[in-house]
N, CA, C and O atoms as a printed pandas DataFrame, in Angstrom:
     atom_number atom_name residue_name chain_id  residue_number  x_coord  y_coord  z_coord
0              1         N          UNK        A               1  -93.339   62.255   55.561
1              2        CA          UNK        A               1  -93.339   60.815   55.666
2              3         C          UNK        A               1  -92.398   60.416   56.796
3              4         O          UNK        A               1  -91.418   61.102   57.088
4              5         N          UNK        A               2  -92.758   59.170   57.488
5              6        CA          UNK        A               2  -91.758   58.714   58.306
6              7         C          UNK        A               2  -91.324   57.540   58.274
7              8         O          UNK        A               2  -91.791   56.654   57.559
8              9         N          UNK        A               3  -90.262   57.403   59.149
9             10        CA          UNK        A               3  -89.891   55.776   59.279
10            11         C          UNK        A               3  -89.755   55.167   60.530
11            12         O          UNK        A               3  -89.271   55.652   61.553
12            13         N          UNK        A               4  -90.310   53.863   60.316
13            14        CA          UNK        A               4  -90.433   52.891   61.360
14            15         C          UNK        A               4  -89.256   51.791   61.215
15            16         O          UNK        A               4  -88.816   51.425   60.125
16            17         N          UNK        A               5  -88.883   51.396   62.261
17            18        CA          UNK        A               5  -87.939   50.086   62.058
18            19         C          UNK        A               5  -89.046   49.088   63.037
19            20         O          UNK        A               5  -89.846   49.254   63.958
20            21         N          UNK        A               6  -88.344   47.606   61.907
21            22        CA          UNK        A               6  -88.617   46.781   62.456
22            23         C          UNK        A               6  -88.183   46.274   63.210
23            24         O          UNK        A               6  -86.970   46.197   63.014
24            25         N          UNK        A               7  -88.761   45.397   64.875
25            26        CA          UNK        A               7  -88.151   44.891   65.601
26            27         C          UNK        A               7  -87.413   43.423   65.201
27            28         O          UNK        A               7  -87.256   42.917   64.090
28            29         N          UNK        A               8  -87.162   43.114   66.057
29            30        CA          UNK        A               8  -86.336   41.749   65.725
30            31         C          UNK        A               8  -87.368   40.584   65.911
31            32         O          UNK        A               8  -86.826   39.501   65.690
32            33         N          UNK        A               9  -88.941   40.457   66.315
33            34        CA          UNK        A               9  -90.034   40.161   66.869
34            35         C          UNK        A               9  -91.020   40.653   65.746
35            36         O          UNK        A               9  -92.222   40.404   65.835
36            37         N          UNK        A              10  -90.397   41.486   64.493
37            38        CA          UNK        A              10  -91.319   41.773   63.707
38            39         C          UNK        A              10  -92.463   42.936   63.872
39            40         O          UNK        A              10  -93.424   43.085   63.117
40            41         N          UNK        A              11  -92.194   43.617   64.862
41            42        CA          UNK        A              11  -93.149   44.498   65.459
42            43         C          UNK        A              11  -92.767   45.870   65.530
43            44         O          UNK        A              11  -91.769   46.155   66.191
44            45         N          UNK        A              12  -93.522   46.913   64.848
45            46        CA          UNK        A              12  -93.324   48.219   64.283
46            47         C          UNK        A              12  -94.079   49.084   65.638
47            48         O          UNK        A              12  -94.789   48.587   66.513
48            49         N          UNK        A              13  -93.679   50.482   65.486
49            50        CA          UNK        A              13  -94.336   51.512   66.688
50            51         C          UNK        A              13  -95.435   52.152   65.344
51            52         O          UNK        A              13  -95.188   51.776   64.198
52            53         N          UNK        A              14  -96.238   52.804   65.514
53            54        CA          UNK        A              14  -97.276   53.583   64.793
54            55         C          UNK        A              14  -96.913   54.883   65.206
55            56         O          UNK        A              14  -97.535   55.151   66.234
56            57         N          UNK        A              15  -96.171   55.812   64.849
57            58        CA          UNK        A              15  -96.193   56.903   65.538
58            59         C          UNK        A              15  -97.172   58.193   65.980
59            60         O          UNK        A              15  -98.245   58.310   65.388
60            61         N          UNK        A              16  -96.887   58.945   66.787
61            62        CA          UNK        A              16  -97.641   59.103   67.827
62            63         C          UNK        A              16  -98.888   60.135   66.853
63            64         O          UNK        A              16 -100.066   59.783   66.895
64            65         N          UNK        A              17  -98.464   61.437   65.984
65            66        CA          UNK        A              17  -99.086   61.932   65.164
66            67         C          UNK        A              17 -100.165   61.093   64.799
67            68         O          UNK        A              17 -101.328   61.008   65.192
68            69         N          UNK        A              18  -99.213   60.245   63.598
69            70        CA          UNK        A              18 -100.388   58.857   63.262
70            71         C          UNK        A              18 -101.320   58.628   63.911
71            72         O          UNK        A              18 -102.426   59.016   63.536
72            73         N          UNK        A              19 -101.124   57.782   65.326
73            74        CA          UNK        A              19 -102.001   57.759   66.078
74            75         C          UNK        A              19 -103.437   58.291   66.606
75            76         O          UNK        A              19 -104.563   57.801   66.702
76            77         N          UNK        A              20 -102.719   59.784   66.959
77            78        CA          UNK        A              20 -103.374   60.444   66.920
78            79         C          UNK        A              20 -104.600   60.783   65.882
79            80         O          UNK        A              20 -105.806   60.570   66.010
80            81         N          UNK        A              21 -103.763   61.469   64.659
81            82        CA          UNK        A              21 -105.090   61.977   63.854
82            83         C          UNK        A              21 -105.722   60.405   63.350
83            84         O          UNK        A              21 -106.668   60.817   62.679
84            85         N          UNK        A              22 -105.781   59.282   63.274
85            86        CA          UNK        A              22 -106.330   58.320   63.133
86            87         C          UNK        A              22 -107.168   57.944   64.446
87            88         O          UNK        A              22 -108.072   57.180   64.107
88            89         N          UNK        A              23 -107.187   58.122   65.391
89            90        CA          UNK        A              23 -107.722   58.305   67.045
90            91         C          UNK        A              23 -107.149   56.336   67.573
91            92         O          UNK        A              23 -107.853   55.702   68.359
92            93         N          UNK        A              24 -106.138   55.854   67.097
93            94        CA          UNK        A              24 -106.377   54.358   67.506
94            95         C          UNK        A              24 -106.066   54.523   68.991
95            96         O          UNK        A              24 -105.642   55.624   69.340
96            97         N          UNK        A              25 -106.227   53.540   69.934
97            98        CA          UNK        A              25 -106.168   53.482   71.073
98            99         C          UNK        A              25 -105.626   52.006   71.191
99           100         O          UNK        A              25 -105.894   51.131   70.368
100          101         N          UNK        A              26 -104.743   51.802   72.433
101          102        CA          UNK        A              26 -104.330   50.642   73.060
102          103         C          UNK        A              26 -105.039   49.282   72.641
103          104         O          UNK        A              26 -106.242   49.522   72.540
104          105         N          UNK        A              27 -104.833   48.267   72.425
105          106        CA          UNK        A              27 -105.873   47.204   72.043
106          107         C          UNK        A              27 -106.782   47.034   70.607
107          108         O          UNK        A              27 -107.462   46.147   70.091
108          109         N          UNK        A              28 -106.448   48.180   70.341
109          110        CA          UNK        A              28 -108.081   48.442   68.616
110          111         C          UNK        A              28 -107.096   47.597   68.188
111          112         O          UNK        A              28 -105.942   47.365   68.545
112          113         N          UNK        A              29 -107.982   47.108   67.160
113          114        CA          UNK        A              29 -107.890   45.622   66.258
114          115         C          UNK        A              29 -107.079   46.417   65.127
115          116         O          UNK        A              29 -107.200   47.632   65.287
116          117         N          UNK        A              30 -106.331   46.083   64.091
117          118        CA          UNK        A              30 -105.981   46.716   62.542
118          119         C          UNK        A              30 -106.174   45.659   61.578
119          120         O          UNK        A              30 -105.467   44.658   61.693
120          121         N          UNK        A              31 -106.875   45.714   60.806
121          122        CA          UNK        A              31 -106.328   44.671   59.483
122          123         C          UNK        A              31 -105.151   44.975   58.753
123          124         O          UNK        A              31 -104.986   46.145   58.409
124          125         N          UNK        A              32 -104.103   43.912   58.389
125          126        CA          UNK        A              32 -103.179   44.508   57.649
126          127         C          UNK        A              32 -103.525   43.324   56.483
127          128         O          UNK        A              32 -103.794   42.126   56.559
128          129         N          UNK        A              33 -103.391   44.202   55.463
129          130        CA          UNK        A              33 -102.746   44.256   54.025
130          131         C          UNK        A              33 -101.916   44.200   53.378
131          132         O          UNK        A              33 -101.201   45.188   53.545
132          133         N          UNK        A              34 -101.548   43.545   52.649
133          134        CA          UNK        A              34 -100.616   43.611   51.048
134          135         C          UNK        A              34 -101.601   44.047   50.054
135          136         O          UNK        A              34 -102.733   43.583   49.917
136          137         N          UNK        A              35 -101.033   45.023   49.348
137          138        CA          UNK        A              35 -101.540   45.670   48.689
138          139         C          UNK        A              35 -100.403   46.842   47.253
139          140         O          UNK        A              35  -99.978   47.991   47.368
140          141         N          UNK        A              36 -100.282   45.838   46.067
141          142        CA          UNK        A              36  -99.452   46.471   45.079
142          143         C          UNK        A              36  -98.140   46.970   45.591
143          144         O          UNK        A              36  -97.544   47.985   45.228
144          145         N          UNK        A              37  -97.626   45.700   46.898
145          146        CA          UNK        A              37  -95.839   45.409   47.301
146          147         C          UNK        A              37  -95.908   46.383   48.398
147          148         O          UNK        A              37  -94.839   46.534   48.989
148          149         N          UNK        A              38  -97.198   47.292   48.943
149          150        CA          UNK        A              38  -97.313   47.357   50.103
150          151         C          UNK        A              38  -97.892   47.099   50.825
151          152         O          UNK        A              38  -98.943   46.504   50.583
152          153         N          UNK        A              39  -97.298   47.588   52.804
153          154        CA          UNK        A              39  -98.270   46.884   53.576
154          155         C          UNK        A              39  -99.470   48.031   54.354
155          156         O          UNK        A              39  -99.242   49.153   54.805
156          157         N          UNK        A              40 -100.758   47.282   54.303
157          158        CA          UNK        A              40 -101.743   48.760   54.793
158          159         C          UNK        A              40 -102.470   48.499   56.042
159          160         O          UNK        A              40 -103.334   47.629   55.934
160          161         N          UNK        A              41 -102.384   48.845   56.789
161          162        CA          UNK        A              41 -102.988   49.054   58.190
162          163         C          UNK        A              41 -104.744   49.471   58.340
163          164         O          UNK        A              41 -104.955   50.683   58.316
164          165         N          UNK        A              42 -105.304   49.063   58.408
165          166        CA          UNK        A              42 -107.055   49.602   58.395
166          167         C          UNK        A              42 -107.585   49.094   59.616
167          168         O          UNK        A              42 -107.711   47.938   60.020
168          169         N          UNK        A              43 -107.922   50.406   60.212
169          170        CA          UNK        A              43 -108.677   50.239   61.912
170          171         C          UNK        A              43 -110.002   48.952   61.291
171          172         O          UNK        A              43 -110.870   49.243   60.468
172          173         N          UNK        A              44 -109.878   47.910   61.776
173          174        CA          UNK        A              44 -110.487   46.814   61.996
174          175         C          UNK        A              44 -112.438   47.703   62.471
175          176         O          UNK        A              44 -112.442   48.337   63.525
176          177         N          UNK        A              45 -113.544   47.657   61.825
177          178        CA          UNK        A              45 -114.429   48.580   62.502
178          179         C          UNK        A              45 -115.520   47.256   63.587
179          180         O          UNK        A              45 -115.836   46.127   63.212
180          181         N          UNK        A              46 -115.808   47.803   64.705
181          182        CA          UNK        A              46 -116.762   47.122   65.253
182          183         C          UNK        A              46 -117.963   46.458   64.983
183          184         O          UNK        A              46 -119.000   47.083   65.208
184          185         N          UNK        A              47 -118.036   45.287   64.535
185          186        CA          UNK        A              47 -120.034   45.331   63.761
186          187         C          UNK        A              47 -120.654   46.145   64.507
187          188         O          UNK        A              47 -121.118   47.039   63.801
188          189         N          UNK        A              48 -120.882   46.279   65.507
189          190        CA          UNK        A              48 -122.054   46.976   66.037
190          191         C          UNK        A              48 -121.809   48.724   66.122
191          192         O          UNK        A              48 -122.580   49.485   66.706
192          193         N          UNK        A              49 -120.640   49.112   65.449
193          194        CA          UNK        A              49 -120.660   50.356   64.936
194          195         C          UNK        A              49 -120.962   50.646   63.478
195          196         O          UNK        A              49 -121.035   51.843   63.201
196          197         N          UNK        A              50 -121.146   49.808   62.527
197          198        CA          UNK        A              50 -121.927   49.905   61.528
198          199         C          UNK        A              50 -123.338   49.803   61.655
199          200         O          UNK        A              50 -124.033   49.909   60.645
200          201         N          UNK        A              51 -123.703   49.664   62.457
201          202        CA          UNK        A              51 -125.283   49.527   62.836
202          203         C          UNK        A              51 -125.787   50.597   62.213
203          204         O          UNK        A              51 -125.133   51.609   62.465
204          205         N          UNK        A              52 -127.254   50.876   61.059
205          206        CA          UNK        A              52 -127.855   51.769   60.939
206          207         C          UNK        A              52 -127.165   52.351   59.921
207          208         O          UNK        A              52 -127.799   53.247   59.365
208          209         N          UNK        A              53 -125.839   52.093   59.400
209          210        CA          UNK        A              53 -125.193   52.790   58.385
210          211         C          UNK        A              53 -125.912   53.016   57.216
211          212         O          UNK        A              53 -125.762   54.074   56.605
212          213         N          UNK        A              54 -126.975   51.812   56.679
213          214        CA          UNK        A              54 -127.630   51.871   55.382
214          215         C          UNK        A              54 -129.043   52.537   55.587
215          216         O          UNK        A              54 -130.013   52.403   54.841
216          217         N          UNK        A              55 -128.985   53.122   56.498
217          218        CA          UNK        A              55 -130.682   53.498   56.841
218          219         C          UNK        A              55 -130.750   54.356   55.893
219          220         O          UNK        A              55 -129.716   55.011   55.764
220          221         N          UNK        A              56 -131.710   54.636   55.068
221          222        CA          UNK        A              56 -132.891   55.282   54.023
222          223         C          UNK        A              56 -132.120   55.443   52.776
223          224         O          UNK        A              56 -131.929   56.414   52.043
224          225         N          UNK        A              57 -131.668   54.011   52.737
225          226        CA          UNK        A              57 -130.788   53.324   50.964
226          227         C          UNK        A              57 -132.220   52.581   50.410
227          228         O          UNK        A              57 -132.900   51.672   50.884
228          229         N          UNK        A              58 -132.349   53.418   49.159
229          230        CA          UNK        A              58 -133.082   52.988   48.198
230          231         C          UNK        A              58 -133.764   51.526   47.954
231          232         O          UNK        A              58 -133.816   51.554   46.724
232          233         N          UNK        A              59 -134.044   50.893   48.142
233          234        CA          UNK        A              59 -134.236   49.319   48.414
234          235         C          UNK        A              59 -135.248   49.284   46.990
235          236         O          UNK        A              59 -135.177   48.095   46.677
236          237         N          UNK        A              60 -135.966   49.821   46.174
237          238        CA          UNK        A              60 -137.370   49.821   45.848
238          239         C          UNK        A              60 -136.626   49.551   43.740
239          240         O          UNK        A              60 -136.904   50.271   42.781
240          241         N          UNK        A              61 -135.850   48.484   43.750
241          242        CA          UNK        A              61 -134.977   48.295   42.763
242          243         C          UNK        A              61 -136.050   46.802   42.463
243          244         O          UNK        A              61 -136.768   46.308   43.332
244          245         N          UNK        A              62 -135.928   46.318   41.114
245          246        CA          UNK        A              62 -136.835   45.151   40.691
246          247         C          UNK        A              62 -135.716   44.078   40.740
247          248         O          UNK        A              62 -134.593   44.201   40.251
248          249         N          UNK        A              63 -136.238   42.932   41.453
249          250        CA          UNK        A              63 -135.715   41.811   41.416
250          251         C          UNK        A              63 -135.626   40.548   40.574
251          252         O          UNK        A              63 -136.653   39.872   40.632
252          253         N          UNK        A              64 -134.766   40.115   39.893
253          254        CA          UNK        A              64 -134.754   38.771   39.188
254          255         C          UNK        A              64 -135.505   38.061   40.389
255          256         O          UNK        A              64 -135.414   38.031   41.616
256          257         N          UNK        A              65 -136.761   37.177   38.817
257          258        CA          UNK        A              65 -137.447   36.163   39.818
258          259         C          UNK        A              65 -137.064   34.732   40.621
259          260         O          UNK        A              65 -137.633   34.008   41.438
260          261         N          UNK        A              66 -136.095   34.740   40.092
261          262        CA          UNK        A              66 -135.385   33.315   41.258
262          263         C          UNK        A              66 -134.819   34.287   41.984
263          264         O          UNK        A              66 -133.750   33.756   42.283
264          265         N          UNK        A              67 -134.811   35.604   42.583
265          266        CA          UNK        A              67 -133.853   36.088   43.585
266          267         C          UNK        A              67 -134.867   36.514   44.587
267          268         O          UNK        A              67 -134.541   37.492   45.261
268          269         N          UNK        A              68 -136.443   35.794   44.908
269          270        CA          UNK        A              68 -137.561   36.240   45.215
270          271         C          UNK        A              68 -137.433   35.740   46.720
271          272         O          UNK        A              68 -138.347   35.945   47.519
């Protein structure tokens, strides 16, 4: 585990490992989180890199008729 300090500006380094095996690069977006008194970092994903993610998901499920 490591530690980061905070700046005086509120602004933490990600260290470089981290970085690495996570692949972030200069500019990528993060969502941060609170989450059970901590804080969580999640690479923000591109819409247009989810593209195609659901291809050959089951669809053939019966629908409630007001959901027509």
């Amino acid at each position: 585990m490591q530690t980061v300090t905070v700046s005086p500006k509120y602004q933490v380094v990600i260290p470089r490992d981290v970085r690495r095996a996570l692949k972030i690069r200069p500019g990528q977006k993060l969502r941060v989180i609170e989450h059970e008194g901590r804080i969580e970092l999640l690479p923000a994903e591109d819409i247009a890199a989810l593209r195609g993610f659901l291809k050959g998901m089951d669809t053939s499920f019966d629908r409630d008729e007001d959901r027509l």
